[in-house]
N, C-alpha and C positions, 0 to 999 in steps of 0.2 A: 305431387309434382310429377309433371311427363321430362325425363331427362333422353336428349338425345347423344346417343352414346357413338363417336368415333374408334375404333380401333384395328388395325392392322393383323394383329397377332390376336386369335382366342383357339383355346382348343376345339377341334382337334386338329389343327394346324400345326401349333408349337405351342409344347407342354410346358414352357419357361416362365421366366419371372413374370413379364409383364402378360401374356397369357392368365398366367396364374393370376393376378391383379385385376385383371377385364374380367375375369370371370366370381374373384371374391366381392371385389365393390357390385357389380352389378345382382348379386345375388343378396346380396346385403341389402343392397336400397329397396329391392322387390320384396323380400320379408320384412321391411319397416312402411310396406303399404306405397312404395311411389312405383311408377311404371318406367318404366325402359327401354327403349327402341336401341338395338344395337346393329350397327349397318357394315358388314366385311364386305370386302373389297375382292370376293372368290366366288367361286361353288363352292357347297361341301355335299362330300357322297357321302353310302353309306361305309364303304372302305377306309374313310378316313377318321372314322369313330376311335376317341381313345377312354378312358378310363372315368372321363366326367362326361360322352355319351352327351352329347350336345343336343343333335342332331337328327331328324327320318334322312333320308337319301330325297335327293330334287333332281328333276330333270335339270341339263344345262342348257344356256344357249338363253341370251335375250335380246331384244331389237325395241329401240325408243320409237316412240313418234314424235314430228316435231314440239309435241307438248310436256315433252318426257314421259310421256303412260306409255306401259309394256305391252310389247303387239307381237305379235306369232306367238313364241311359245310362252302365251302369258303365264302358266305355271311355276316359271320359272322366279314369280315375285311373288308367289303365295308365302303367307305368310307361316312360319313353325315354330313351334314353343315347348324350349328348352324343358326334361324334368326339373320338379321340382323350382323352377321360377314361371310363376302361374302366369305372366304379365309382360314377359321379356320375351321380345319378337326378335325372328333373325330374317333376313332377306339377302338367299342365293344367287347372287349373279354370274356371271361369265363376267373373264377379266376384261373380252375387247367387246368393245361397244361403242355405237353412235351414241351423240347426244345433240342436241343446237345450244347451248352453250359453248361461249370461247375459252377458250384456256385463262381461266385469270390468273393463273399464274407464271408467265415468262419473267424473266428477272427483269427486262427490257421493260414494262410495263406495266408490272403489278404496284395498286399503292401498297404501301408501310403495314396497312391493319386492316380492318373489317370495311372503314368507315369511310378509308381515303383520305387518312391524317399523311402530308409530309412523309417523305423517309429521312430519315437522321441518317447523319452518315458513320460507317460501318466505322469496329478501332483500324487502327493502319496496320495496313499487312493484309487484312483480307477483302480488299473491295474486291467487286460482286464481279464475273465476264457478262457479257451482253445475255447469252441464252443459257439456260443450265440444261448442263448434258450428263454424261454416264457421272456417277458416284465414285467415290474414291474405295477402296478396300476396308475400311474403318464401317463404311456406314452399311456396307451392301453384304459383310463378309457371312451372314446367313441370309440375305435374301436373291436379289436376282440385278443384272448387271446395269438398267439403269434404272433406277430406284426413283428418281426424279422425276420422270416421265411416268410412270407409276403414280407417284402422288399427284401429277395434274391430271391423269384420269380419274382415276379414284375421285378427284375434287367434284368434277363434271356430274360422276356418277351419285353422287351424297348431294348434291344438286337436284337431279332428276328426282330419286329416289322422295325425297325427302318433302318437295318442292308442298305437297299435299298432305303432310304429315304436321299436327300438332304438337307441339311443346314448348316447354317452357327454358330451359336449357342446352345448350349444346357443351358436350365432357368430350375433349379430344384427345385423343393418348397420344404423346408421343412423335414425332417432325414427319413422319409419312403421312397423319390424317392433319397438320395445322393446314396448308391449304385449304381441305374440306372446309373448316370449322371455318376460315375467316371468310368463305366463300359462301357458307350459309350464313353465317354471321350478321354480312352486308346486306343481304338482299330480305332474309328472315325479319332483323332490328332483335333478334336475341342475343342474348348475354353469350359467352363466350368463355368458357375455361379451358384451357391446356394442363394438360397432364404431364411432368416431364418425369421421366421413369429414367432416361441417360441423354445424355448429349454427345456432339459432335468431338468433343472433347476424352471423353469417357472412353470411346471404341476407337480414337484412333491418335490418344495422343495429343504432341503439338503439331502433327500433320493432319489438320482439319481440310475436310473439301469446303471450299470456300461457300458450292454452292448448296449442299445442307446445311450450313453454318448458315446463311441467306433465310432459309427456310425457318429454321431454327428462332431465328432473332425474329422475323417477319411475324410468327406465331406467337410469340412470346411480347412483344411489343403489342399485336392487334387483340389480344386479348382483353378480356377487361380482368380476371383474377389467373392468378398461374398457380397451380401443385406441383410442388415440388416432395421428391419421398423423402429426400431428409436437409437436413442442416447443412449438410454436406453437397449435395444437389443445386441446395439456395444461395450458397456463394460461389458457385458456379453461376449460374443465372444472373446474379448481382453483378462480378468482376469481368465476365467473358461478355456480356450479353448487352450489357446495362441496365439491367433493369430495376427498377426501385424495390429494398429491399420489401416497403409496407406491400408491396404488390401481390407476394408471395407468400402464399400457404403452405406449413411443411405438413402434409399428411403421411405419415409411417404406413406402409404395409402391415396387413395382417398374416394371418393365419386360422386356416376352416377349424373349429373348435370339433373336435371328433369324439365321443366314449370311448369307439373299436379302439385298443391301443395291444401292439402282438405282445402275448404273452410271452413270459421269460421262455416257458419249453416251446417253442415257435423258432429258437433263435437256432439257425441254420449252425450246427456241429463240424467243427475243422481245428486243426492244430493251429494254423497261421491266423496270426491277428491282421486284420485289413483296415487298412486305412483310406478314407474316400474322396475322391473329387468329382464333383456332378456338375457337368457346367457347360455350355460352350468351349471348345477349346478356341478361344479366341486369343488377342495379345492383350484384350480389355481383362482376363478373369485369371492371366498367371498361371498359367499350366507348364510353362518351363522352372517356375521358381518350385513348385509341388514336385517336380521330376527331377531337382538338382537337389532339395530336399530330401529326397528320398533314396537317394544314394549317400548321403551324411548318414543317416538313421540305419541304411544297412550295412555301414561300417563298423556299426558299434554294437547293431542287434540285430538276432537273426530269426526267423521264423514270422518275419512283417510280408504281406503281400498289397503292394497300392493299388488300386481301383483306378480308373481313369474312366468314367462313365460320360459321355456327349463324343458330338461331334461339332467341327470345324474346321479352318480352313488351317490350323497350325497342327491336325490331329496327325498327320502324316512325320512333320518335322520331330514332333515329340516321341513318335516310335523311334527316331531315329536319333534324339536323345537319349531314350533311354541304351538304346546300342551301344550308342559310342559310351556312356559310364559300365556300362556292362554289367546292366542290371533288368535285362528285355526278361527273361526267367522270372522280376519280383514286380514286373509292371504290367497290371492286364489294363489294355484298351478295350471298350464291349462297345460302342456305338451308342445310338442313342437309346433311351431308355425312355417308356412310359409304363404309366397303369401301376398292373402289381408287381412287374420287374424293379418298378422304382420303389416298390414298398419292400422287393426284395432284397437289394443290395441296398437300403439304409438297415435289416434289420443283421445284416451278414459284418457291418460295420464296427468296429472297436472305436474311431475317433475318426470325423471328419473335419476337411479343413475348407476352406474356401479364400484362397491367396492369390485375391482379385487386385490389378493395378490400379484398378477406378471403377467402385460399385458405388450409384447411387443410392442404391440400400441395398439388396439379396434378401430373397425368400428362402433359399436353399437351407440356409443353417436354420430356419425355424423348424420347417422341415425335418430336418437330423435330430433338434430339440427334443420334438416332437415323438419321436419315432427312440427316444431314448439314447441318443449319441452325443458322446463330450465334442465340443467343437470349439476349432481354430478359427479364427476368421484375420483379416489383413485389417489392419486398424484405417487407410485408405476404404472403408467402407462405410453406406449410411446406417447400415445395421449396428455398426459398433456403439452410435448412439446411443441404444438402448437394450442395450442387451452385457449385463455385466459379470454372469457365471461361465465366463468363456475366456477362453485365452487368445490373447492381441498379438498382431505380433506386425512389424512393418513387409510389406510383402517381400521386398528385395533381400529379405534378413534370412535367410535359408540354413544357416548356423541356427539362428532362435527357433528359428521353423521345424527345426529337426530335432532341437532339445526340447519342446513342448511335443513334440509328440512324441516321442520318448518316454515324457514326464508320462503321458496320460498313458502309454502301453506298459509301462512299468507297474505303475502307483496305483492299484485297487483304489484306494479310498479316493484319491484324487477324481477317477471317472465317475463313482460314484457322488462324489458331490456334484460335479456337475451336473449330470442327469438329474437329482431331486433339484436342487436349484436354479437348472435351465426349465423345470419344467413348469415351475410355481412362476417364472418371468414371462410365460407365455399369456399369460391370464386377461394382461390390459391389453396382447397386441391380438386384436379379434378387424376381422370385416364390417361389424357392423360398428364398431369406435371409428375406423376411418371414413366408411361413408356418413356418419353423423357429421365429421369433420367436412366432411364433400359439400356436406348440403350448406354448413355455413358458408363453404364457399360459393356455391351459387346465387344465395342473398349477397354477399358483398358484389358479386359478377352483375347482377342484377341492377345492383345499388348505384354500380358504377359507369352503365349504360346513358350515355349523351340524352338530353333532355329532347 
């Protein structure tokens, strides 16, 4: 099977969850022998290389002709192939570009789906404005200011690109590539799957922008199967969206199966036990309930130093949390982190937490699992699903938040269970289990395509 791969995010752009996802499924399905065309919506140089090393360096700069083929610096669509995924093509574009395709997606004009079914209309409260314009804070808060306008290029361009390109699939990550996918969709006659990884709902609350809420539903409806990462994702999808629940697949995230694993004398020597948060600092992932947290824990114990590892758009307010508790001394912020910094502060780690308001699932704590750390997670998570030698805890519960980790910096035996029994729970969640799941979802996508 030739699967065409939509996504936004892949390293070496951003090292994060869904990143981290574009790059396990798609390396999965290429070691079970199916091919992959994956289309970013960027350049990549070679500066922008991180620790999974994608990428050679490409000239920038491209120009369509009216047929959509690449003309001046045609180099700029040569084709490069990732190590280690012998089959998986990437194609470097420049973000501004011509195309002769229209925009098919103005809210004014676009149909409902691929096919040009009817639009249903939206629940109340969020009918759509005439044209969709800048993005609200929620959806843009690590990309760029209007994101909207972004995915109707992006569509154009997965258009052009694509227009000559064979397969059997289209896998769309996520509300910046469903335009793409229902725009190749219509004109392709291929099946259509959406990946939902988070929703509108997830990064911003019940102040949704109406008009990636629009987007959101538009892909999710035009689709013919939707992945959703967990249980928790799918009723989301089901209550906010409408979507039928048969419609939806829950595919779980995995995790890269490694040997390398740091040994015990590896592990970086200090008196302070640290405690981790690696995340975006968004309002979606809880970094003020970790920072209110953390001043409970150093009431009662002393010699803890917190980690605050990412960046975002609340990273600034949470320095100045922690000030005002007057606890700036036991809260290091470090920015973002890739490659072997992030293999270094998970092994510098006593207990990681992850006290996210709305995760469709987190890779992160597999990650920590992985890497030999007891973990907390927000029971508001899809990963809670499946993962049972970990301590739950509600996010807003920063009392329970602070006594579990406590528990785990006090109680030897305690961390040590976790780690042998986090580690034996990693076993069924692998990449190549969820793209098996992937592929039965393309037969039903397939199955479900208009006669």
């Amino acid at each position: 099977m030739r699967v065409l791969m939509l996504g936004w995010e892949f390293p070496p752009f951003i090292a994060g969850g869904l990143g981290t996802a574009c790059h396990g499924l798609t390396k999965a399905l290429d070691h079970m022998g199916h091919e992959v065309l994956f289309i970013l919506p960027r350049t990549v140089e070679n500066g922008l290389r991180t620790h999974v090393k994608l990428l050679s360096a490409i000239r920038t700069g491209m120009r369509l002709a009216p047929d959509g083929s690449p003309i001046g610096d045609a180099a700029a669509s040569e084709q490069y192939r990732m190590p280690g995924l012998r089959r998986v093509v990437f194609r470097g574009v420049a973000a501004a570009f011509t195309s002769p395709y229209p925009s098919f997606f103005r809210a004014d004009t676009a149909p409902d789906d691929a096919f040009g079914q009817p639009r249903e209309t939206p629940p109340r409260g969020l009918e759509q404005p005439g044209v969709i314009g800048a993005v609200g804070p929620g959806a843009a808060a690590a990309y760029g200011a209007d994101l909207a306008a972004d995915a109707d290029r992006y569509a154009r361009l997965v258009v052009s690109l694509a227009q000559h390109e064979s397969f059997d699939v289209i896998h769309a990550h996520d509300w910046l590539t469903y335009p793409a996918g229902l725009a190749l969709a219509r004109l392709s006659r291929k099946p259509l799957v959406v990946h939902v990884h988070s929703t509108e709902f997830d990064r911003s609350g019940e102040r949704v922008n109406p008009a990636v809420y629009d987007i959101e539903r538009r892909g999710m409806h035009g689709a013919q199967r939707i992945i959703a990462v967990s249980m928790f994702t799918k009723s989301i999808c089901v209550s906010r969206y409408g979507v039928r629940p048969g419609k939806v697949d829950v595919v779980y995230n995995g995790i890269e199966r490694e040997s390398r694993q740091p040994r015990p004398e590896a592990r970086i020597a200090q008196d302070d036990k640290i405690v981790l948060f690696l995340g975006r600092i968004t309002m979606q992932k809880g970094p003020e309930y970790f920072v209110r947290a953390a001043a409970r824990v150093l009431e009662v114990m002393g010699g803890v130093k917190f980690v605050v590892a990412g960046t975002g758009d609340l990273e600034s307010a949470m320095q100045g949390e922690a000030a005002r508790l007057g606890i700036s001394d036991r809260v290091v912020f470090t920015g973002f982190l890739h490659g072997r910094d992030v293999e270094r502060v998970f092994r510098m780690a006593d207990c990681f937490v992850m006290p996210s308001v709305s995760e469709p699932f987190g890779i992160t704590p597999l990650e920590a699992i992985r890497s030999g750390v007891p973990v907390i997670i927000s029971k508001q998570s899809g990963v809670a699903e499946v993962l049972t030698h970990v301590l739950k805890i509600d996010f807003w519960d920063i009392d329970e938040m602070a006594n579990k980790i406590v528990a785990v910096l006090r109680h030897p035996p305690l961390s040590a269970t976790m780690r042998e029994h986090g580690a034996v729970e990693l076993r069924p969640l692998t990449w190549e289990g969820a793209a098996e799941r992937c592929l039965r979802s393309y037969s039903r996508a397939a199955d479900a395509l208009p006669a």
